[in-house]
Phi, psi and omega in degrees: 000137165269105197283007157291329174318122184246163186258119170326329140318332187250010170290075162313095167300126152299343209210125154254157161245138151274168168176165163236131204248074146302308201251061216252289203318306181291003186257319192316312179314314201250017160301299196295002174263338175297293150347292182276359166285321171240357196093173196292324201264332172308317178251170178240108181249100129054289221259332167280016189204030183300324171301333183279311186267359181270087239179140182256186215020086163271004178300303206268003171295288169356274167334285165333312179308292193282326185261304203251003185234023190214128182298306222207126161289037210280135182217098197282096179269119172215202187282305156359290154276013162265310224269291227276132173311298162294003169264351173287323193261358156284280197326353189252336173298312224293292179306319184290331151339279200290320183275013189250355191042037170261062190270018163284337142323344203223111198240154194216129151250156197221148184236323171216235184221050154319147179258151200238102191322197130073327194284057238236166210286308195298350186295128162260183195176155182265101147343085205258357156281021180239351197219120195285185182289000218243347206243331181293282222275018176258299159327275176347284181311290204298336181281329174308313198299317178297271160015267195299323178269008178257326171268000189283000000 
């Protein structure tokens, strides 16, 4: 048994990803880099807490993840995510964020111009049909990076 194992509630994430998985392959790319930039337990990927997240009311594990246990929200916006329920109920940690005027918390990747509720022109976001996973996940460490020196 591995006794390295944390329970994804008592986790401080630096970096959580939202998605939806459609767009799995290219968040996986740039999850695994993120891991080794910052560790394993540093990011919160889905697919890395699978035993964890099999649970009933994961709406409000979720919730918990994304509003109160995570430094940097990154959240990969298409039509896709506008559609899907459990990427509606991150979006909803995602706003109360944003309505806490804590955005600094909060990063928007765009895979395409879905219009996205909550989601308005003046918002900014990285274009991710322009930038690979290794240059997406570069940002990332660097807005992690902002962060840490602002709060330091």
């Amino acid at each position: 048994m591995d006794k390295s194992l944390s329970k994804v509630g008592e986790i401080n994430f630096k970096v959580s990803l939202s998605f939806p998985g459609e767009h799995r392959t290219f968040v996986s790319k740039v999850a695994d880099i993120l891991r080794v930039n910052l560790g394993k337990d540093q990011v919160f990927y889905d697919y890395d807490y699978q035993s964890q997240l099999a649970v009933p009311n994961l709406d409000a594990v979720l919730q918990s993840i994304y509003r109160k246990n995570s430094g940097l929200v990154v959240v990969f916006l298409c039509k896709e995510y506008a559609e899907k329920e459990w990427c509606g109920l991150e979006w909803r940690a995602v706003r109360d964020i944003i309505k806490c005027k804590d955005d600094d918390r909060i990063m928007f990747i765009r895979f395409d111009s879905a219009e996205i509720d909550g989601l308005f022109s003046i918002d900014g976001y990285i274009d991710a049909s322009k930038f690979s996973e290794e240059e997406v996940a570069r940002f990332i460490l660097e807005r992690i990076q902002l962060s840490s020196n602002i709060n330091a």
